[in-house]
C-alpha positions as CSV (number, residue, x, y, z in Angstrom):
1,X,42.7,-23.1,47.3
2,X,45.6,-25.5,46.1
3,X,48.0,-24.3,43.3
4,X,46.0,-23.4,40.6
5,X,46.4,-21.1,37.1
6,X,43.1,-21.9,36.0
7,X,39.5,-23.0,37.6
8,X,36.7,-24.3,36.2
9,X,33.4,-23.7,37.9
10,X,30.5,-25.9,37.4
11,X,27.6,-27.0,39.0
12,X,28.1,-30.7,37.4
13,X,31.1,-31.7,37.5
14,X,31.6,-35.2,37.3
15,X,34.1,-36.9,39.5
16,X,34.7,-40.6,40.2
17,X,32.3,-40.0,43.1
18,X,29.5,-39.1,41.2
19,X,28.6,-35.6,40.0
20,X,28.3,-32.8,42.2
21,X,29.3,-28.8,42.3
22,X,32.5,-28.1,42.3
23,X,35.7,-26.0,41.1
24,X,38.7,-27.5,39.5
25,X,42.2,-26.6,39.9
26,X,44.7,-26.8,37.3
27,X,47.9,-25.9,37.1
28,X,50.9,-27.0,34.3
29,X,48.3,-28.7,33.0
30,X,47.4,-31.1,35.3
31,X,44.2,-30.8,38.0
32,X,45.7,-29.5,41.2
33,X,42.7,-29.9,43.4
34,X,38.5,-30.6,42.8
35,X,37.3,-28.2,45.2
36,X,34.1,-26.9,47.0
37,X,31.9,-24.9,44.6
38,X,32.0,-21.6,46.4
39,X,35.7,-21.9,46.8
40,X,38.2,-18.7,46.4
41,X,39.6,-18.4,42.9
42,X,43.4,-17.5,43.9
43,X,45.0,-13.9,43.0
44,X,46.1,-14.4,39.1
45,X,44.3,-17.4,38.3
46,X,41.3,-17.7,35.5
47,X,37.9,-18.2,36.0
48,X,35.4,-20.6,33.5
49,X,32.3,-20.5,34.9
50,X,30.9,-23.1,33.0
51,X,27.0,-21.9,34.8
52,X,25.3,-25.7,35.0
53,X,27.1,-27.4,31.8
54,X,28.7,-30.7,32.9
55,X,32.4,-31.1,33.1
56,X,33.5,-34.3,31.9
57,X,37.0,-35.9,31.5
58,X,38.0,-36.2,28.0
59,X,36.9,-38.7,26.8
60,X,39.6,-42.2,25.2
61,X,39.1,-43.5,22.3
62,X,41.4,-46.4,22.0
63,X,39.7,-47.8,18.5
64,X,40.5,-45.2,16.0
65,X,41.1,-45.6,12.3
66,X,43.1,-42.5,11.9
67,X,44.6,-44.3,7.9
68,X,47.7,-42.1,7.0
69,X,50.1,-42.1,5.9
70,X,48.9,-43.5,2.4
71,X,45.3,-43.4,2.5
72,X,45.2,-39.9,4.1
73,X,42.1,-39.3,1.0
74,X,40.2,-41.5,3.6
75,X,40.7,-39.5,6.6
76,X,44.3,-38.3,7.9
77,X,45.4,-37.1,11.6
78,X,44.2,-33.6,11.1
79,X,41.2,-34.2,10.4
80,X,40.3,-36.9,12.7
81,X,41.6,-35.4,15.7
82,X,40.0,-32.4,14.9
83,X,36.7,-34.4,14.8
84,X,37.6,-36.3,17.8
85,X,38.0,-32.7,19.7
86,X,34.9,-31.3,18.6
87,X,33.0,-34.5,20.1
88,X,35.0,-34.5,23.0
89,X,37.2,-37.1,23.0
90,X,41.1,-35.7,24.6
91,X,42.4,-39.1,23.4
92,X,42.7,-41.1,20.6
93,X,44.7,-44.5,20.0
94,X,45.4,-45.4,16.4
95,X,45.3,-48.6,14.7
96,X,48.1,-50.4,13.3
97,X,46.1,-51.1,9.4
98,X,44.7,-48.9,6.8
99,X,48.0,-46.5,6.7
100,X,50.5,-47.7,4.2
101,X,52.8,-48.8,5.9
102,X,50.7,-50.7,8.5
103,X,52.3,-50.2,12.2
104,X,54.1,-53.7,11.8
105,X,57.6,-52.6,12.3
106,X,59.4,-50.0,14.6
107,X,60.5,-48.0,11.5
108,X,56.8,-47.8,10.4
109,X,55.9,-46.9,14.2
110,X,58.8,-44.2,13.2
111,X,57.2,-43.0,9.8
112,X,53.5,-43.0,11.6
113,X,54.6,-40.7,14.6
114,X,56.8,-38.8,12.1
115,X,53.5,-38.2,10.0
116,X,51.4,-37.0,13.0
117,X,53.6,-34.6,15.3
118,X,52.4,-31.5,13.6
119,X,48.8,-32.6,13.3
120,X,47.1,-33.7,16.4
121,X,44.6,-31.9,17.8
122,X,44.6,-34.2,21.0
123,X,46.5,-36.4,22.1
124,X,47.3,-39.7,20.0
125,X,48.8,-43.2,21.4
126,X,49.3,-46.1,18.8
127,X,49.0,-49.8,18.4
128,X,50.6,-52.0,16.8
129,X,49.9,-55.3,14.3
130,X,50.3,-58.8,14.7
131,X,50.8,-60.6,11.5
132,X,51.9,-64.1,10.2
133,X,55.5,-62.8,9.8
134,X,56.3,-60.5,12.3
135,X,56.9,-62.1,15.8
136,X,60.2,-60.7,15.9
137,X,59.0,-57.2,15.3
138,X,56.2,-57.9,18.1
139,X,59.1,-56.5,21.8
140,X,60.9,-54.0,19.2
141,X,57.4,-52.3,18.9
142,X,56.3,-52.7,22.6
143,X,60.1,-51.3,23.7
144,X,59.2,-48.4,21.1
145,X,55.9,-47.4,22.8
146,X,52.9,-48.9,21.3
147,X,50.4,-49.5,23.4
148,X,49.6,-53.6,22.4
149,X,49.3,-54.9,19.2
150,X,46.2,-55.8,16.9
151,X,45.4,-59.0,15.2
152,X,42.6,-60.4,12.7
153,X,41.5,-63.8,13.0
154,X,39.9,-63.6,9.5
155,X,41.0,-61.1,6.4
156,X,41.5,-57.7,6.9
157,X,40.1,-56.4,4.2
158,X,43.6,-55.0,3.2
159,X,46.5,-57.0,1.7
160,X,49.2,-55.7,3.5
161,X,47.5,-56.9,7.3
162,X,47.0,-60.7,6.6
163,X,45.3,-62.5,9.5
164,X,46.5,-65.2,12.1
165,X,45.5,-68.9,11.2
166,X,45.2,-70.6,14.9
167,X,48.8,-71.4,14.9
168,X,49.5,-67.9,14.2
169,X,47.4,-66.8,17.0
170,X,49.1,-69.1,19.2
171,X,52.6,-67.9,18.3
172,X,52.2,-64.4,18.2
173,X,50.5,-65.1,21.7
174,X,52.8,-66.6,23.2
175,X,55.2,-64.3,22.0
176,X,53.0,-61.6,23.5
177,X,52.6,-63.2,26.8
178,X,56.2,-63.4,27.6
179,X,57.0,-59.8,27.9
180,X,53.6,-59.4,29.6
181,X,51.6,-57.6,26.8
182,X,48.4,-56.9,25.3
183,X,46.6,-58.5,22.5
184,X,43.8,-56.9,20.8
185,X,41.9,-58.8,18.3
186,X,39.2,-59.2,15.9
187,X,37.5,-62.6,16.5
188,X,35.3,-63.9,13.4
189,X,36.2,-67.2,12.4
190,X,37.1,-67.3,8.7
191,X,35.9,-70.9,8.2
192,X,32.8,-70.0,9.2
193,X,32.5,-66.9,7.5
194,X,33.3,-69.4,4.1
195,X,30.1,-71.7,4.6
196,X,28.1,-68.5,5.7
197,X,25.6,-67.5,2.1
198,X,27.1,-64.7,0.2
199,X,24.8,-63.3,-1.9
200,X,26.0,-59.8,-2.6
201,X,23.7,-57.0,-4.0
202,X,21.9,-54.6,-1.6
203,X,20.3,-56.1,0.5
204,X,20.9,-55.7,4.2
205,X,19.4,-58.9,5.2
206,X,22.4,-61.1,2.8
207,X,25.2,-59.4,4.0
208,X,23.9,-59.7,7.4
209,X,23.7,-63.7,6.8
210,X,27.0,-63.4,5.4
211,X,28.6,-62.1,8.5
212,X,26.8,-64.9,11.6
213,X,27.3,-64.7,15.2
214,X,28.8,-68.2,15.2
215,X,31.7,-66.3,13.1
216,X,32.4,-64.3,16.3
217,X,31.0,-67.0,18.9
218,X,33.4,-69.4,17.6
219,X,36.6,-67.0,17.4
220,X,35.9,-65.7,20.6
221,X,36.0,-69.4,22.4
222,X,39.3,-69.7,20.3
223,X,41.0,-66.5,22.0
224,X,39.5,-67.7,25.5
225,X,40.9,-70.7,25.1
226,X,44.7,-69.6,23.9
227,X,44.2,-66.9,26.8
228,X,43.4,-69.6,29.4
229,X,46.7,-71.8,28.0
230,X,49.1,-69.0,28.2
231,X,47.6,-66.7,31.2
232,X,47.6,-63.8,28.2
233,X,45.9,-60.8,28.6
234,X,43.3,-60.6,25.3
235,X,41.1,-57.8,24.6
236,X,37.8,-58.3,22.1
237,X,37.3,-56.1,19.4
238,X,33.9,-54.5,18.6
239,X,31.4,-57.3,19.7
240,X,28.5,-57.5,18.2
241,X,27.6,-61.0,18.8
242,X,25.3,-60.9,22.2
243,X,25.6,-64.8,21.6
244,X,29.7,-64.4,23.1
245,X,28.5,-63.2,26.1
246,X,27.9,-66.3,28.4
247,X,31.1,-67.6,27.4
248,X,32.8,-64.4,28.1
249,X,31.5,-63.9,31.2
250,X,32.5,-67.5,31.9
251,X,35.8,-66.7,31.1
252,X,35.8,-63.8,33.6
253,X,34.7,-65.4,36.8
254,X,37.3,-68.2,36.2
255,X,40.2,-65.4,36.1
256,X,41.0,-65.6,32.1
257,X,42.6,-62.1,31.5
258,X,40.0,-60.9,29.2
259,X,38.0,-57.2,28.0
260,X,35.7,-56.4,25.7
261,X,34.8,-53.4,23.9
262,X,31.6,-52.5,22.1
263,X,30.6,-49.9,19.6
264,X,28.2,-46.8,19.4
265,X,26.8,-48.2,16.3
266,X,26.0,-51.6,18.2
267,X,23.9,-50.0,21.0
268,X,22.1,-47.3,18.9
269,X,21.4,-48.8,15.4
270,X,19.9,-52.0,14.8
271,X,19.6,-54.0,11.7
272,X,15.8,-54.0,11.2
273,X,16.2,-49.9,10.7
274,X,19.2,-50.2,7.7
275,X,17.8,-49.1,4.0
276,X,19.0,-52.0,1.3
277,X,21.7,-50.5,-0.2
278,X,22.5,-48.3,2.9
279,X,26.4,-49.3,2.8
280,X,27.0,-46.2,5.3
281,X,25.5,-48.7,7.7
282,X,28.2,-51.4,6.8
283,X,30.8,-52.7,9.2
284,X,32.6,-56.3,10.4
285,X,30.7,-57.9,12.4
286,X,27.2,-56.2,11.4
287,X,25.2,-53.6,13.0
288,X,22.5,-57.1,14.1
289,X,18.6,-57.1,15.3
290,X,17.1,-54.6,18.3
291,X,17.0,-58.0,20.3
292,X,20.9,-58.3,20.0
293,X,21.3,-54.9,20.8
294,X,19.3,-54.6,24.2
295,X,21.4,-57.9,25.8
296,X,24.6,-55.6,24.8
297,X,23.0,-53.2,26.7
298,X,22.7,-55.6,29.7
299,X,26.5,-56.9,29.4
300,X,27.6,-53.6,29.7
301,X,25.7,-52.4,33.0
302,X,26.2,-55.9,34.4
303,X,30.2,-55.2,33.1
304,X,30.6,-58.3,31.0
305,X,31.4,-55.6,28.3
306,X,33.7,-53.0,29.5
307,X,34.1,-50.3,27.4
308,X,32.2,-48.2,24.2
309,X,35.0,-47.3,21.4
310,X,33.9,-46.0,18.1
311,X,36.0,-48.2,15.8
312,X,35.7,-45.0,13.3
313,X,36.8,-46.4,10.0
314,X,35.8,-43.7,7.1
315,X,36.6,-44.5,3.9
316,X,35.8,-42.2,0.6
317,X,32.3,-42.1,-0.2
318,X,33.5,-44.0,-3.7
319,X,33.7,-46.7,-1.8
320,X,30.3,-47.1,-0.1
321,X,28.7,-48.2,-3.3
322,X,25.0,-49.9,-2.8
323,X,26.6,-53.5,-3.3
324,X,26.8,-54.8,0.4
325,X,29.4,-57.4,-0.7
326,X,31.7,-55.0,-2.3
327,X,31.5,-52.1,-0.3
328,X,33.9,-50.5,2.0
329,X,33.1,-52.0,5.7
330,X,33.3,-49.3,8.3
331,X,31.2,-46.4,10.1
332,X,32.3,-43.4,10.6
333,X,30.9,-41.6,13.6
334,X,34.1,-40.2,15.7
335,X,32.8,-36.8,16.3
336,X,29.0,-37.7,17.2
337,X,30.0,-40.5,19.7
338,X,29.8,-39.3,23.2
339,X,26.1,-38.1,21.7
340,X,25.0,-40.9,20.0
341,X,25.8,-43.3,23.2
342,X,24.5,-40.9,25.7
343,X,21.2,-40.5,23.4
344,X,20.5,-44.1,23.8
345,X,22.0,-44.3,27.5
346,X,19.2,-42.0,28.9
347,X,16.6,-43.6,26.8
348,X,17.4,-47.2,29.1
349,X,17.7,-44.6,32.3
350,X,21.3,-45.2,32.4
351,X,23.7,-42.0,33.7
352,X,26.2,-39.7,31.8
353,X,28.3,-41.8,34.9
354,X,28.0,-44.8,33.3
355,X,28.9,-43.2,29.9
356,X,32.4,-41.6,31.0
357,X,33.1,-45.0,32.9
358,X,32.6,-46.9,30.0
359,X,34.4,-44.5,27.3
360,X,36.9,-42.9,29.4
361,X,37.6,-44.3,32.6
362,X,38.4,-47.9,31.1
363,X,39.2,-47.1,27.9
364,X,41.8,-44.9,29.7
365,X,42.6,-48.4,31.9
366,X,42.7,-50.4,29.1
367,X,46.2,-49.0,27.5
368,X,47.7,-48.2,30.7
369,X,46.5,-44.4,30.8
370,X,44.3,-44.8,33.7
371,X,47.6,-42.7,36.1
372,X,47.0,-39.5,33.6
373,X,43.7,-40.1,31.8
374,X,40.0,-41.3,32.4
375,X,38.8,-39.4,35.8
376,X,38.6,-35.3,36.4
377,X,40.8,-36.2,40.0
378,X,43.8,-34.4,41.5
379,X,46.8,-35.3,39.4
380,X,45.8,-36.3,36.0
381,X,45.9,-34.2,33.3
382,X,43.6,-31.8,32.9
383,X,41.6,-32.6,29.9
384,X,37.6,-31.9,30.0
385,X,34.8,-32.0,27.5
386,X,32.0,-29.5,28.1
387,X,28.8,-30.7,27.8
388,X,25.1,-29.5,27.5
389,X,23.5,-32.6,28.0
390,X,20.5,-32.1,27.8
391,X,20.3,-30.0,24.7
392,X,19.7,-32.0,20.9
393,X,21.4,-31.3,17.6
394,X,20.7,-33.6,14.4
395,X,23.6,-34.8,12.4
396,X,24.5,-33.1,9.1
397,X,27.3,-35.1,7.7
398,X,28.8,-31.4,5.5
399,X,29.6,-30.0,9.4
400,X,31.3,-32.7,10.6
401,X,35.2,-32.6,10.7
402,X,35.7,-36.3,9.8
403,X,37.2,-35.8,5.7
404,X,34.9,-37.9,3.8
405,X,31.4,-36.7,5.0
406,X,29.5,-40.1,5.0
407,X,27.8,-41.3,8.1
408,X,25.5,-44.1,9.2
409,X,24.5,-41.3,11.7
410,X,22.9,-38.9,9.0
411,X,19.6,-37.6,10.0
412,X,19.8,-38.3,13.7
413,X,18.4,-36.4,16.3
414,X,21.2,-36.5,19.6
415,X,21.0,-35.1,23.2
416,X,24.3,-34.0,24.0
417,X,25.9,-31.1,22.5
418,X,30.1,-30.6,23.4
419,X,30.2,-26.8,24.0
420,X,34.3,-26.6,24.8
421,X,37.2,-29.6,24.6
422,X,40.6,-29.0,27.0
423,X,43.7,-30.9,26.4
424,X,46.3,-30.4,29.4
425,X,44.0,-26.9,30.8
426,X,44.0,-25.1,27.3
427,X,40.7,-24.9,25.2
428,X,41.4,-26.4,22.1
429,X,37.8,-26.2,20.7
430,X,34.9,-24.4,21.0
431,X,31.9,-23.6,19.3
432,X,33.4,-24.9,16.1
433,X,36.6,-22.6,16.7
434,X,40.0,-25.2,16.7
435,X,43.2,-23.7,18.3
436,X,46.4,-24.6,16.6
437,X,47.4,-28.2,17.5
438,X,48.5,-28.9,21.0
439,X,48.2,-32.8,21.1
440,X,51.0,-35.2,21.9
441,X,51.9,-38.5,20.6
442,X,51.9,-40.8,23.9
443,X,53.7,-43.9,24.3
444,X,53.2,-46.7,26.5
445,X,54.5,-46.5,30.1
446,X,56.8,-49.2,30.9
């Protein structure tokens, strides 16, 4: 057997070639070697036999609302990487807004990281934001380490992250494409979103009017085409619309640099199911009809969508009053992820394969990780999440980890439970039980 200090037995262990028995080797905290099943442990190395549980790669989640410094009452980097361990995710990858200050400038970058050294439970990468006034911040950040930078195309929600009108987009974009970065946006178009009827009050079906695909259909053509202009690599935010999806596929076979990520809640909850006044359920775009969600489903096994992200975005449970117009907008489901998606994937007949390919292998791709993260292969590091597939748990928002304990995922019966997380060959959760926090902050490789 190669180099190893530790080796983890399983009789699923699922590699980039599909799952099988095997033994991983890892040593300094990378994987060493994926090995025969029945192969000799070396003199002085551990053994976790992990009996027929499925080793996964950690999972990457690169759409994390993570909100502190200043609205750390909301959730805070202790407590959701502690959630994103006990779910199974190795890797998380904050976003610029929420935290006061946003990640705008390099000495915000500075206070974020400053803020999260001592906290993280896994490892935690950052982007940053592209506003109106910041173009001159935008290569300071990227030579600083963030991973690409965020954009609205429509309000925030928060005053300090004002959106891009289209000559904004275009500048920041262009400013972007010249030292060959990422843009990551969130396409509804705000003029659209004006003429749209807002009714308030708690009804799901008027805030769901209030927030229409052709919001998202239109500022998704915009990005394709400022993409197209510029050859600049664009990444979609949490698509709900299943409208976008010709025109993104478009896009694709004529060589526009262009992802897109989707959302647990998209592919497991659906509109018709949301109780009026149910502002747990809430989130920009919508949670939209059953219809919508099974042609999601399609885009991503035909890979027209390329990756699941949770966009968790707690808030206090203040905030999620029973007026859908006034509510916080965000779902908060970090640590029930991995089950919620696999619970629906095996539903459709769709593989815990296709699940770790779409929220760990190109999530992983996505910020440049895909050299260290994203696969259980010789030479990345060796983070794993444990799972008993096959067995259910139903949510109770009082254990999760996340602060505020306020879920659209209340009630739910999952298949999927995480027995163990690793980060770098150490376990850092199981059973409920956290180690101290081993996580690092990561930075983009040049």
């Amino acid at each position: 057997m190669s180099e190893a200090e530790l080796v983890l037995r399983s009789t699923r262990v699922l590699t980039p070639d599909g799952s099988r028995p095997a033994a991983v080797a890892v040593a300094d905290g990378r994987i060493t070697a994926v090995l025969p099943y029945d192969a000799e442990v070396p003199p002085g190395a551990r053994l976790e036999d992990l009996g027929d549980h499925v080793l996964l790669p950690g999972l990457v989640d690169t759409h994390v609302h993570v909100n502190d410094p200043g609205r750390t009452h909301w959730e805070g980097f202790w407590t959701a990487t502690r959630a994103a361990a006990a779910g199974g995710i190795t890797t998380l990858v904050d976003m610029p807004l929420n935290s006061l200050p946003p990640t705008t400038t390099v000495d915000h970058l500075r206070t974020k990281r400053e803020v999260a050294a001592d906290k993280a439970h896994v490892d935690v990468g950052f982007w940053g934001g592209a506003l109106p006034d910041n173009v001159k911040d935008l290569r300071p950040l990227r030579d600083a380490g963030v991973f690409g930078f965020k954009a609205f195309l429509s309000p925030s929600g928060v005053d300090e992250f004002p959106h891009l009108d289209q000559e904004g987009l275009a500048r920041s974009l262009a400013e972007i494409a010249g030292f060959g970065g990422l843009l990551i946006v969130h396409a509804e178009d705000p003029h659209h979103l004006d003429a749209a009827p807002q009714r308030g009050g708690p009804g799901y079906a008027d805030f769901l009017a209030s927030r229409p695909r052709d919001a998202e259909d239109t500022a998704i053509a915009t990005l394709v085409a400022e993409a197209r202009r510029l050859d600049a690599r664009v990444h979609v935010l949490h698509l709900s619309s299943s409208d976008a999806l010709p025109l993104i596929a478009e896009a694709k076979r004529d060589g526009v640099r262009i992802t897109v990520e989707t959302c647990p809640h998209y592919l497991t909850l659906t509109a018709e199911e949301v109780p009026d006044g149910a502002s747990e359920f809430k989130c920009c775009p919508p949670i939209r009809e059953s219809a919508n969600q099974d042609l999601l489903w399609q885009a991503l096994a035909d890979g027209t969508i390329d990756c699941v992200v949770t966009d968790h975005s707690p808030s206090t449970a203040d905030l999620k009053t029973d007026d859908f117009a006034t509510a916080w907008g965000g779902i908060s489901g970090l640590q029930v992820s991995l089950a919620a998606v696999w619970t629906e994937a095996r539903r459709r007949g769709l593989g815990l394969e296709d699940v770790v390919r779409w929220m760990s292998t190109r999530t992983a791709a996505l910020v440049g990780l895909d050299d260290r993260k994203g696969a259980i292969e010789a030479g990345r590091d060796a983070d794993f999440a444990v799972l008993a597939p096959d067995e259910t748990f139903t949510v109770d928002p009082a254990a999760l980890h996340h602060r505020n304990h306020v879920t659209a995922y209340a009630g739910k019966t999952l298949y999927g439970v995480v027995k163990s997380t690793w980060l770098r060959g150490e376990r850092i959760v199981a059973d409920g039980e956290f180690t101290e926090p081993k996580g690092q902050l990561l930075t983009r490789t040049p």
